[in-house]
N, C-alpha and C positions, 0 to 999 in steps of 0.2 A: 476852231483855230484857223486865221487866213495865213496861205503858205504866199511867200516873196516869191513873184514869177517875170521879175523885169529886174534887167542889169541895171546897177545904179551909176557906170559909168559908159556913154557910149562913145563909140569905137567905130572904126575902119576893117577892125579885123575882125572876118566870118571864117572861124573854123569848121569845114567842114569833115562830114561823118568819115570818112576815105582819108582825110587830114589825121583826126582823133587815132582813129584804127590802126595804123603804122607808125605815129608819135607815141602810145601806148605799149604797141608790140615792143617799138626797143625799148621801152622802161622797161621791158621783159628780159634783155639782155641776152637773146637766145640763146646764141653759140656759146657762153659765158656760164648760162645757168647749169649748160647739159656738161660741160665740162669739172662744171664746182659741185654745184647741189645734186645734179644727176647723176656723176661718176659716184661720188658719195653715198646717193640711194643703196648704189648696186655694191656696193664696199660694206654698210651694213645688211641690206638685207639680200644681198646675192639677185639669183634670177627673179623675184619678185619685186628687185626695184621700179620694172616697168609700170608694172603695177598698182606700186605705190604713187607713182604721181598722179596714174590716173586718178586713185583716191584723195589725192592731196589735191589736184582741180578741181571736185566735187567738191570738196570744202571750201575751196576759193569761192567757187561759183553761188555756195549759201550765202559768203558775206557778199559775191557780185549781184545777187537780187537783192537784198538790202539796200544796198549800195542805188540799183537801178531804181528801186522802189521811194528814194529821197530825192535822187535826181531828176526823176519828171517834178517833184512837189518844189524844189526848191533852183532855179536855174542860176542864182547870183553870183558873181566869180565869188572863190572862196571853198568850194567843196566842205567838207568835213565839218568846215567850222562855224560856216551857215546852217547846217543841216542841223550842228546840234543848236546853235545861238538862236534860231528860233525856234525849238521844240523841248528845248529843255532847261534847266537855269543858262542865265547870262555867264555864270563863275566856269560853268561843265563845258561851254561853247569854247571860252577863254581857255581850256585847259587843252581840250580836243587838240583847238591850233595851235597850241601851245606845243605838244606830243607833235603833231604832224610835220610843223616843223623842224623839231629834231629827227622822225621816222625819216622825209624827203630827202634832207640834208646829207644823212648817214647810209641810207639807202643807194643814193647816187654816187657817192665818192666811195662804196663798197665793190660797186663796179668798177670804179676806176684802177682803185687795188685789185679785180680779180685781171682786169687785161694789161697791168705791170707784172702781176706773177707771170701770165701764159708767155709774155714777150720775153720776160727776166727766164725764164726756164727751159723754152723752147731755144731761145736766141742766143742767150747770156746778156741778152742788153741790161745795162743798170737802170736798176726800179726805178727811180729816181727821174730818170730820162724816161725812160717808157710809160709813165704816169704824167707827166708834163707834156708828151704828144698825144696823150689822152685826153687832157685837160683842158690844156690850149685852143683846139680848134673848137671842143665845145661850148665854151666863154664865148668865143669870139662868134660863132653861130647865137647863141643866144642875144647877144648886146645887137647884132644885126638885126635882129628880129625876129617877130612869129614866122614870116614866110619865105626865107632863106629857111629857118629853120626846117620847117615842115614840106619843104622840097627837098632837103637835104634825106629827112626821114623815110620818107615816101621811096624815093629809089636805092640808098642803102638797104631798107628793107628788105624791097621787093630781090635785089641781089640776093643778101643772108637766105631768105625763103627757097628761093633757089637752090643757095649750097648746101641747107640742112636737109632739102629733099635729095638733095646727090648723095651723102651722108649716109642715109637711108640704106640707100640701093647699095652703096658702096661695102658696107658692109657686110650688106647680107649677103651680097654676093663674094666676098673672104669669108664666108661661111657657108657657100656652097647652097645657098638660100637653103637652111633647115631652119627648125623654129623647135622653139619649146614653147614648155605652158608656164608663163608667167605670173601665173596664180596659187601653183605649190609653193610650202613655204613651214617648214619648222619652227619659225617665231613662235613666240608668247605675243600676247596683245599685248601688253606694254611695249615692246621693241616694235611691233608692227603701228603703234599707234606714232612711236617716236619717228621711228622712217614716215610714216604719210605724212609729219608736223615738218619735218625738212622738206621732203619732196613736195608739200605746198607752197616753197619760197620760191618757186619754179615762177608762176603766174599769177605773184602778186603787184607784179611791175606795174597792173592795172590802171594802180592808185593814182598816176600822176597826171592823170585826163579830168579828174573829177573837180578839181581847182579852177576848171578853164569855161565852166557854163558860161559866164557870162558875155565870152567873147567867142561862142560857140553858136552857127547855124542850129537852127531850129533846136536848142541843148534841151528839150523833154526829150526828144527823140533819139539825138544823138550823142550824146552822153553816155546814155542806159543803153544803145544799141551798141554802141564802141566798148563799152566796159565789157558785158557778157560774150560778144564773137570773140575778144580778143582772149580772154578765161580760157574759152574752149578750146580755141583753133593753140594758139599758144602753149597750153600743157599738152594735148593729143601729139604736136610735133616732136615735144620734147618727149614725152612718152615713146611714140614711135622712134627716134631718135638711140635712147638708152636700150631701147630693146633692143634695135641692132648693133648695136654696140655690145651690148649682154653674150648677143647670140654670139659675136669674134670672140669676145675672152672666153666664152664655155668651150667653144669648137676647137679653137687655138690654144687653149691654157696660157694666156699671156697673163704677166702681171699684171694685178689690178693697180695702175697709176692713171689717172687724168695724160700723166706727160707721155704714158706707153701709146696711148690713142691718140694724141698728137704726132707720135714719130713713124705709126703705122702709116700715116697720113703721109709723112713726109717721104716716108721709101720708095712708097709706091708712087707718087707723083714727082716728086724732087722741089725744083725752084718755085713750079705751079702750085702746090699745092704751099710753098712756106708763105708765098705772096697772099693767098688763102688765109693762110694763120694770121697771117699780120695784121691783114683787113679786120677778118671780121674781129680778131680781137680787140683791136681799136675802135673799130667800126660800134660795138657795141657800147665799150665803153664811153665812145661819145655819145652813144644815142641816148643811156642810161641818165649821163649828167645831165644834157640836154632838158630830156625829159624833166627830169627832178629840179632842175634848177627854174622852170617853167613855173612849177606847180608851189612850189620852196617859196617861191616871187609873190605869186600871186593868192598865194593864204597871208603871204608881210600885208599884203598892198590891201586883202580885206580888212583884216584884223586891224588895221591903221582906221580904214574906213568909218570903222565901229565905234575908234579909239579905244580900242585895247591893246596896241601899241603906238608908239610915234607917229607925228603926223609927217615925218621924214618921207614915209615909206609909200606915201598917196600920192606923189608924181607920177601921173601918170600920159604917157605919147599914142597918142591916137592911132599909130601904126607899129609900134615897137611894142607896147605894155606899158607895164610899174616900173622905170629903167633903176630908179634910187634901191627899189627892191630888190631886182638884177642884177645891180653891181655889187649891194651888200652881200645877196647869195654868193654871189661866185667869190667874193674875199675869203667869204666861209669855208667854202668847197678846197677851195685852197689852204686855208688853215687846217682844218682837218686832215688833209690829205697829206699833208706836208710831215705834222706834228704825230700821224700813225707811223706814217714811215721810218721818222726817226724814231720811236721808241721800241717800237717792234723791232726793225733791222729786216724785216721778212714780210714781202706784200701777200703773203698766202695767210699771212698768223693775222698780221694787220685787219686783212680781208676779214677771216673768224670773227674777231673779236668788234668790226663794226657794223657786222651784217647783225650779232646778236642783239644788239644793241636796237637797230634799227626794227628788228623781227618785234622786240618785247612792247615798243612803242608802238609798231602797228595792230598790234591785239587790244591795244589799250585804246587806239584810235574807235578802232573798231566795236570796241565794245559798247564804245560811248554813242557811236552810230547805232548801234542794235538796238538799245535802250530808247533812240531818238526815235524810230520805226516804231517802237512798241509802245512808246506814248502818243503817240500821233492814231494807233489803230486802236487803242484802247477805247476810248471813246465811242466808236461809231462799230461793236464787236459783231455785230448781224451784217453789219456793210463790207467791213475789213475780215472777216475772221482770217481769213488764208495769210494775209498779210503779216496779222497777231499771233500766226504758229508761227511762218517765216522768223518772227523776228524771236522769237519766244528761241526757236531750235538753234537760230545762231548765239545765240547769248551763253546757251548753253556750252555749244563748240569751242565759242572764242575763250570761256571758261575752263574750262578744259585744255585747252591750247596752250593756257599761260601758266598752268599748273605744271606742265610737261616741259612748260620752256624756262621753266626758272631753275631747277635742280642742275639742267646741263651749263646752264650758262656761268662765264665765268663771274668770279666775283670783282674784278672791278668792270668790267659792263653793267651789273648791278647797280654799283656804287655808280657808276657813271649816271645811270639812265632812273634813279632815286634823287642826285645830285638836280640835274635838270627839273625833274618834277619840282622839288621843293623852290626852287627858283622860281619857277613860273607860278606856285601860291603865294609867296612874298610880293613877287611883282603887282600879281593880283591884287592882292590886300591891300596893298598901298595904293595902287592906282586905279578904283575900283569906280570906272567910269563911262562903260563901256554903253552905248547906245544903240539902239536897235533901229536903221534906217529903212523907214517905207516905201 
């Protein structure tokens, strides 16, 4: 099998590895995750939430070698959907980006709903507004460009990095720096396997760098290097993060709320510390859309490529990107965002109910990746074998993953993200024309 190792559109813009790494992290959504997914860990499983994320980064990090293992083979913009459209049928490729598109889309504006709840509940600001200062400036970064954008990511990072290490300390020390062992735990494995399946949605932000090979420095290298630091470094903070947080609610018996650990925050600092809140909660929620809307762009702008969608979406500006794809994303991001709002009434339920959504599609993306690795190694099994477990044991996980994540979720995200699929096999069917570019 020859693997596609040269972008089929050239570009101005070189992403570099140091770009990728902190464009990536905030698809991680830091402050956001440890507030949402991470207060949550410790809400089911007590002082073994720390724990659990670490375990739920190990799992990330199986599908992140998979993930790195297609990335040196395949550099094309398009992620996911070149990985599978050359290693697997044309239809499974089509469908891959198909999911991914909805995973990005939902993904990104799940963020946006988590930092209107923290502003709506911290502040009292209405969602409404708090979700539109979310939204807005990340639009308007993206339509500017890759490199506004990726200055933009670069030093908001490095700030957040900063506060979540204060975070840390701050903590621990309202708890007189004592420590427990965050590895007892009463659970049965089913609850412990269902916490590590939540506390994996910590650092899977990963995903929205793998779309950008083709307009990426050196992308065998840095790609696969940006996806794995960012798994590790990424869940470990959030880990350490929740632990100190663990250790205030055990020491202090405070309620367990997200907003209790927001207002800890605020007592003790005052106006510094709500200016704090407001950053990073925006701060991430821009980075998140940012991120996704990037990556959202630039699977349209393949899949057009291929012709497995419009050829709309193949404008493409030698310093900006796919802008037709970019300004479709962000109508979307807006639709969505707009149309959860109203029906929920509540950007925390809204949040739930599009994060599941978005989770069920990335296992499915995922799988369809695991299977592309495992055909690719099957072949040559004395060359690849390590490879062919790699991909053999993620198949397995992601299997298991989607088993566990169907029962909790609700039933119209089902319907929802059932709805979607069969759309994009009608589409298929009918427009079953897709080309595979050398």
């Amino acid at each position: 099998m020859g693997y596609i190792t040269k972008t089929f559109k050239k570009t101005n813009i070189k992403i570099r590895f140091v770009d990728l790494f902190f464009l990536s992290f905030g698809g991680q959504s830091p402050f956001l995750s440890v507030l949402t997914y991470g207060v949550s860990t410790f809400i089911l499983a007590g002082s073994f939430g720390s724990f659990a994320i670490i375990l739920g980064t190990l799992l990330v990090a199986i599908d992140g070698l998979v993930v790195t293992s297609l990335a040196k083979r395949f550099t094309e913009t398009g992620g996911y959907y070149i990985y599978t459209l050359y290693s697997l049928k044309k239809g499974i490729g089509f469908m891959t980006g198909w999911l991914y598109i909805l995973f990005s889309n939902l993904y990104g504006v799940a963020y946006v709903l988590g930092s209107s709840y923290i502003l709506y509940d911290a502040f009292h600001l209405n969602f409404y507004i708090g979700a539109l200062l979310v939204y807005i400036p990340a639009v308007i970064f993206a339509i500017l460009g890759i490199r506004p954008t990726l200055r933009y990511a670069i030093g908001a990072a490095i700030v957040e990095v900063s506060a979540l290490i204060s975070i840390v300390f701050f903590f621990l020390y309202l708890s007189n720096f004592t420590f427990y062992n965050p590895i007892n735990t009463n659970l049965n494995i089913y609850n412990i396997a269902l916490v590590v399946l939540l506390a994996s949605s910590i650092p899977i932000g990963y995903d929205s760098i793998t779309p950008l090979g083709g307009e990426s420095e050196r992308p065998k290298v840095t790609i696969s290097k940006a996806i794995f630091s960012v798994i590790i470094f990424g869940g470990i903070l959030a880990a350490f993060n929740i632990y100190s947080i663990s250790n205030y609610i055990i020491f202090n018996q405070v309620p367990i709320k997200s907003a209790s650990i927001i207002n800890v925050i605020l007592n003790k600092f005052g106006n510094l510390a709500a200016l704090f809140i407001i950053f990073a909660a925006a701060n991430d929620g821009i980075l998140a859309t940012l991120s996704f809307i990037l990556s959202a762009s630039r699977t349209l702008f393949a899949m057009a490529n291929h012709n497995s969608l419009p050829e709309y979406f193949k404008k493409f500006d030698m310093n900006k990107g796919p802008m037709n794809a970019l300004i479709f994303t962000s109508i979307v991001y807006f639709i969505i965002l707009i149309l959860s709002l109203y029906i929920f009434n509540d950007p925390f339920i809204a949040f739930l109910h599009i994060a599941i959504i978005s989770l069920i599609s990335y296992y499915f993306v995922h799988l369809f990746a695991n299977f592309a690795l495992f055909r690719i190694t099957i072949a040559k099994i004395s060359k690849r074998f390590l490879e062919l477990l790699l991909s053999i044991i993620a198949i397995v996980i992601t299997l298991v993953e989607l088993i566990f994540v169907f029962p909790i979720a609700p039933i119209n995200s089902i319907v929802i993200f059932i709805a979607w699929t069969i759309i994009g096999i009608i589409y298929l069917l009918k427009n079953y024309k897709i080309r595979i570019k050398k």
